[in-house]
C-alpha positions as CSV (number, residue, x, y, z in Angstrom):
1,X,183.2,95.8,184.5
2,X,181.4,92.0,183.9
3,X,178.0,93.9,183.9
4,X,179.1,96.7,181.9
5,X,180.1,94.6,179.4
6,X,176.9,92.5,179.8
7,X,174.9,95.8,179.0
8,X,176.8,95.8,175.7
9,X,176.3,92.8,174.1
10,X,172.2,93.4,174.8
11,X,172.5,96.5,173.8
12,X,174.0,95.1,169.9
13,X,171.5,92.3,170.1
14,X,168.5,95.3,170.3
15,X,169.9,96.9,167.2
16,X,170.9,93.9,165.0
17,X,166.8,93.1,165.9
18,X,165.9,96.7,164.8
19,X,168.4,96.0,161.5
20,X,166.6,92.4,160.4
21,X,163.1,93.8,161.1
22,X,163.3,96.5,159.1
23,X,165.0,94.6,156.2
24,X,162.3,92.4,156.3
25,X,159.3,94.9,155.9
26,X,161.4,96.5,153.1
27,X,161.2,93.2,151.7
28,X,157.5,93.2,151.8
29,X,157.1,96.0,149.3
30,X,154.7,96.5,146.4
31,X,155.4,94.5,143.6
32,X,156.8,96.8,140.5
33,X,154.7,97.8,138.0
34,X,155.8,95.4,135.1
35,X,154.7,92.3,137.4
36,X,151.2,93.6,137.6
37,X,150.9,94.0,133.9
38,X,152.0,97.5,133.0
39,X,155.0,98.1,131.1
40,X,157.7,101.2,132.6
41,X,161.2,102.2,131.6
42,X,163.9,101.5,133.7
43,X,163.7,105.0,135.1
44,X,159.7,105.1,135.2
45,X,159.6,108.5,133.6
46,X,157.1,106.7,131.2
47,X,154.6,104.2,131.2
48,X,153.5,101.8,128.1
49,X,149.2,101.6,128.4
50,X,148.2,97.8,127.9
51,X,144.5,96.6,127.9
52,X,142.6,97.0,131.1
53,X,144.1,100.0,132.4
54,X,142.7,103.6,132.8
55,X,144.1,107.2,133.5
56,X,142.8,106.8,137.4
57,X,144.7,103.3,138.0
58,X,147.8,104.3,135.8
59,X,148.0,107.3,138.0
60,X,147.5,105.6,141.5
61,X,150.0,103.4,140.6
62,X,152.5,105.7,140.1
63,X,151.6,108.0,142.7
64,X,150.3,110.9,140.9
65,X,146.7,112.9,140.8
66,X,145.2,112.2,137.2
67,X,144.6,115.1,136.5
68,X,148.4,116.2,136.6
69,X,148.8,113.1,134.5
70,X,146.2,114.3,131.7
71,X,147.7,118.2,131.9
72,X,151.2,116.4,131.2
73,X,150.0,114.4,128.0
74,X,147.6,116.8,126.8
75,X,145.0,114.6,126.7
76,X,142.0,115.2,125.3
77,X,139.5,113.0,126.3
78,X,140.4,111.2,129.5
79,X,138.3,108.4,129.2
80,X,139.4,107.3,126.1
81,X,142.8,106.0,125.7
82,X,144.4,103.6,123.4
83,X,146.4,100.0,124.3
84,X,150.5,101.2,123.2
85,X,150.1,104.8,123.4
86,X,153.1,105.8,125.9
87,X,152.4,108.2,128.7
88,X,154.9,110.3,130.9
89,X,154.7,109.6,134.4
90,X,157.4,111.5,135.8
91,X,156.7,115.1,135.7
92,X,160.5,117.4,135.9
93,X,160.7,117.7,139.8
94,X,160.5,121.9,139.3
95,X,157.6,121.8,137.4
96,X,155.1,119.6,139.7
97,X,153.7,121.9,141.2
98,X,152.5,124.3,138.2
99,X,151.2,121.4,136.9
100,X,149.2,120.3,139.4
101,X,147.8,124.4,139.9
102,X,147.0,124.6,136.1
103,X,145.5,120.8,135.3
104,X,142.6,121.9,133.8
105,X,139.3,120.8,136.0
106,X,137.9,117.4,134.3
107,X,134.5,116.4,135.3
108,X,135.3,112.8,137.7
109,X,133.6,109.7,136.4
110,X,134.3,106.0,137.5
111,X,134.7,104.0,134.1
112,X,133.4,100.6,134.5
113,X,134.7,99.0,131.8
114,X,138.6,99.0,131.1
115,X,139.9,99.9,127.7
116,X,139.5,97.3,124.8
117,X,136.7,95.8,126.3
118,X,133.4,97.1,123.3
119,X,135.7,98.0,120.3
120,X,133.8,101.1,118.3
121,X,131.8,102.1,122.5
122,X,132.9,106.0,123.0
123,X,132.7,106.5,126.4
124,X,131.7,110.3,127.7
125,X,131.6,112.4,130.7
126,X,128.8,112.4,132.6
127,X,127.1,115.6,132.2
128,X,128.4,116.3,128.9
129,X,125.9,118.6,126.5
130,X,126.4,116.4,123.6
131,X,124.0,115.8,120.5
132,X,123.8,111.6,121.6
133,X,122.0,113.3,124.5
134,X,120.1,115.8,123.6
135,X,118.5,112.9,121.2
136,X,118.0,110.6,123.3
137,X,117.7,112.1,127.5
138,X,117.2,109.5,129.9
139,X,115.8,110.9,132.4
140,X,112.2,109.6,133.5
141,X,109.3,109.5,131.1
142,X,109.2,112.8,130.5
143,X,108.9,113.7,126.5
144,X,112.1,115.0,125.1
145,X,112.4,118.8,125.4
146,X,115.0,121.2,126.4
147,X,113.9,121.9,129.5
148,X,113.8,118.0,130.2
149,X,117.5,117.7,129.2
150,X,118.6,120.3,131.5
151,X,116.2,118.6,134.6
152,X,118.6,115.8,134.0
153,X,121.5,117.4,133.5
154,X,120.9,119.1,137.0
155,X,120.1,116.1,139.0
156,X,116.4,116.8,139.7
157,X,116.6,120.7,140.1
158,X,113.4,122.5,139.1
159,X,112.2,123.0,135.6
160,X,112.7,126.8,134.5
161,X,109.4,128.6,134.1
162,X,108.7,129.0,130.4
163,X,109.1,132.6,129.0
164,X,105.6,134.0,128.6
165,X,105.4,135.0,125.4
166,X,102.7,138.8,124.7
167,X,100.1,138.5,122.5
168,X,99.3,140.9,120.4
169,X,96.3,142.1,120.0
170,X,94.1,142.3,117.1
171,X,92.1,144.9,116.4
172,X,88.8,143.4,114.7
173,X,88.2,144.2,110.8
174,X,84.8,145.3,109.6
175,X,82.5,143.0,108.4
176,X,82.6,143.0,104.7
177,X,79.7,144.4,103.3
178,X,78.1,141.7,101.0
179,X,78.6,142.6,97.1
180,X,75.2,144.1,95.8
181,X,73.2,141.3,93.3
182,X,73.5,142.1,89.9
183,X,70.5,143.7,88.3
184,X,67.9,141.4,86.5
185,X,67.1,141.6,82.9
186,X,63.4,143.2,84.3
187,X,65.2,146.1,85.8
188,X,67.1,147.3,82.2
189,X,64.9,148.9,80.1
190,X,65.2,147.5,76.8
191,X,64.3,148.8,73.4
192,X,63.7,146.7,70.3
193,X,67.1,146.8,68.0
194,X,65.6,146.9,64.7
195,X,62.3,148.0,62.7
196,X,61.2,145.4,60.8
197,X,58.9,141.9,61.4
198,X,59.9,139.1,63.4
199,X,60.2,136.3,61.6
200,X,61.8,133.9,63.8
201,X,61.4,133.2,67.8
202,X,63.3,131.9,70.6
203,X,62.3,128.1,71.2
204,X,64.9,125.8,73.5
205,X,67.3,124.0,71.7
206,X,66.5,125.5,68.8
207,X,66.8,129.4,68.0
208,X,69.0,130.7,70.5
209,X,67.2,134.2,69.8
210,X,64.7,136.4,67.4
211,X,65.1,137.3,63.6
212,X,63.8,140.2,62.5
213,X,63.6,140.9,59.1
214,X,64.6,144.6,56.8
215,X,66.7,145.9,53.8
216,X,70.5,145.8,53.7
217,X,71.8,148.5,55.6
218,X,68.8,149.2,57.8
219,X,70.4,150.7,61.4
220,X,71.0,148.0,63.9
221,X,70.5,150.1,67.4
222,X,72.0,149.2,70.7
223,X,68.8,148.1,72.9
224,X,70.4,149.2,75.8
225,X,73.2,151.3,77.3
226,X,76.7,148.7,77.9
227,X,79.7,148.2,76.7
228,X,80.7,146.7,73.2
229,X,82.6,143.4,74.3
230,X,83.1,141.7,70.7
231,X,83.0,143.5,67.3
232,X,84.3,140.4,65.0
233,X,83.0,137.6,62.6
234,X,81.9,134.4,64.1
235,X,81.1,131.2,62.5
236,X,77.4,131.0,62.5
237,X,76.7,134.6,63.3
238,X,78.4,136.5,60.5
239,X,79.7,140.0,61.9
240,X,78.5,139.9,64.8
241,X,78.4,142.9,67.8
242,X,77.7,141.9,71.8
243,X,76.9,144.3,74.3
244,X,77.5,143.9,78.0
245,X,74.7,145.8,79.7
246,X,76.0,144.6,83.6
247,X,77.6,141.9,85.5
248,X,74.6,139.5,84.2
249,X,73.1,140.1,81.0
250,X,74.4,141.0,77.0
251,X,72.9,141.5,73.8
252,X,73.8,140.1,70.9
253,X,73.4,141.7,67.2
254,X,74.9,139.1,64.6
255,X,74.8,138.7,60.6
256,X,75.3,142.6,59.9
257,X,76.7,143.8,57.0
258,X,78.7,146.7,58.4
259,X,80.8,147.1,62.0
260,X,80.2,150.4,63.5
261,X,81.5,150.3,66.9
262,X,84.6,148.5,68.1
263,X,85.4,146.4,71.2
264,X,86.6,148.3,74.5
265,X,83.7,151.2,73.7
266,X,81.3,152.4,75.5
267,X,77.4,152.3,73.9
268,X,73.9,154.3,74.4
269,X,70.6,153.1,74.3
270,X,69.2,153.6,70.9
271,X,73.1,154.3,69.7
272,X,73.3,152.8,65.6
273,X,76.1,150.3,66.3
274,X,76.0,148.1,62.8
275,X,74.2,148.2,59.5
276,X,72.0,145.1,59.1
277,X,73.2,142.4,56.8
278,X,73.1,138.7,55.3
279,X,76.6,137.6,56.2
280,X,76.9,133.8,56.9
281,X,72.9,133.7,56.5
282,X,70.8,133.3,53.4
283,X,68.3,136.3,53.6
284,X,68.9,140.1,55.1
285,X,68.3,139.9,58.7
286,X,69.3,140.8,62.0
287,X,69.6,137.9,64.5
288,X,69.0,139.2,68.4
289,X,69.5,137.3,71.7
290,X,69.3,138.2,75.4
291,X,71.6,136.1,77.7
292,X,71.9,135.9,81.4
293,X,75.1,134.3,82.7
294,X,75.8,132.6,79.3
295,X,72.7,131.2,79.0
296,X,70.1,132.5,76.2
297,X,66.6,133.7,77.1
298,X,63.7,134.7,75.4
299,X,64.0,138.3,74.5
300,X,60.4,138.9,73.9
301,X,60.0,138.6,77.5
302,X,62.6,141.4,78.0
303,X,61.5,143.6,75.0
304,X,58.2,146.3,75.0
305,X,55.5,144.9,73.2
306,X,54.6,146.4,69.7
């Protein structure tokens, strides 16, 4: 009976042991969240976010995924959070696990810097196609293109072959043939445009032409085939009549007394096209140049000899 009883008391002693060592481990616990900074309701359901604190460490501390705790505050951007804003931490017991199946799928980065630490800094995910990196890639040397963005993106995969672009072909055009020089004043066969004496000749910077000399009303004749161009008075001519004979040369017919063709119309060699005259002159005449290009020349070069 003695060592029955002996057996007793050691076996109390073992478990008042077992008691005090487990009351001491439990008084070994982690420290609650409001001595390491954070600030959480009585019941812990939510959680008070103070400077230096991110989703990741806000969830490890309250033994959640962070993911589940960015599906239960619909937040946006995880790694941007503000010092005050309150965050539930205690997802309703039935509804754990649909949260955790439907957190959407955030891209993991390790923020260096807590919250609060560059005022105005927005920090991104890494891998992000964002216009801040599409301006400025960093990846290499490489010139900024596309193709260099998405090398960066990718972590070194292979650049993607440019698209090769068909050319289309062009068929060649003729050779233009080169426009056919205008005829000379040698190659129109003139006729003289009056009867009567020459009483004036062409000298440079003087008379622009020839005078020849007749009766009012004596035919002025066209002295070659053309067009009439002007059919007008001009200061220093009188009525005057010019004939375009080609791309190069026209005649001119000027102090007549009478108009007989008009401008626009189409003229024959030897064709009466004005009645001679002494307007803006001082004696009957008919004043006749030749000009090539503007310029006057002498038309007794260019007229038959008589």
């Amino acid at each position: 009976m003695k060592n029955n009883r002996n057996f007793a008391k050691l076996g109390l002693v073992a478990v008042v042991t077992a008691l005090l060592a487990l009351a001491g481990c439990a008084s070994k616990s982690p420290a609650p969240l409001a001595e390491r900074g954070g600030q959480a309701s009585a019941a812990q359901d939510t959680y008070t976010v103070k400077a230096g604190d991110t989703l990741y460490s806000i969830a490890r501390d309250h033994g959640m995924d962070h993911r589940d705790l960015i599906a239960m505050n619909g937040i946006d951007n995880p790694n941007r959070i503000t010092v005050g804003k309150v965050l539930k931490v205690k997802p309703p017991a039935a509804a754990t696990s649909s949260v955790a199946s439907t957190s959407p799928v955030v891209s993991e980065v390790v923020v260096a810097k807590p919250i609060g630490a560059e005022p105005g800094v927005e920090m991104r995910p890494l891998g992000s196609n964002t216009e801040a990196l599409k301006r400025e890639p960093k990846a290499g040397k490489e010139p900024y293109s596309d193709q260099a963005l998405a090398l960066a993106q990718n972590q070194g995969q292979p650049k993607p072959a440019e698209p090769v672009v068909p050319v289309a072909k062009t068929e060649a055009k003729p050779e233009a043939k080169p426009a056919e020089p205008a005829a000379s004043g040698n190659e129109i066969v003139w006729i003289w445009p009056a009867n009567g004496k020459t009483i004036g000749t062409f000298s440079e910077g003087g008379n622009k032409g020839i005078d020849i000399a007749g009766k009012a009303g004596d035919p002025v004749i066209a002295a070659a085939d053309g067009k009439v161009i002007i059919a007008n008075f001009l200061r220093g001519y009188g009525k005057l009549v010019i004939v375009k004979h080609n791309n190069a040369y026209v005649s001119v017919y000027g102090h007549n007394q009478t108009l007989l063709v008009k401008e626009g119309q189409m003229v024959a060699k030897g064709q009466k096209i004005a009645e001679m005259g002494n307007t803006d002159t001082d004696q009957v005449k008919l004043h006749f140049e030749v000009r090539s290009q503007g310029k006057p020349l002498d038309p007794l070069k260019y007229l038959p000899q008589r």
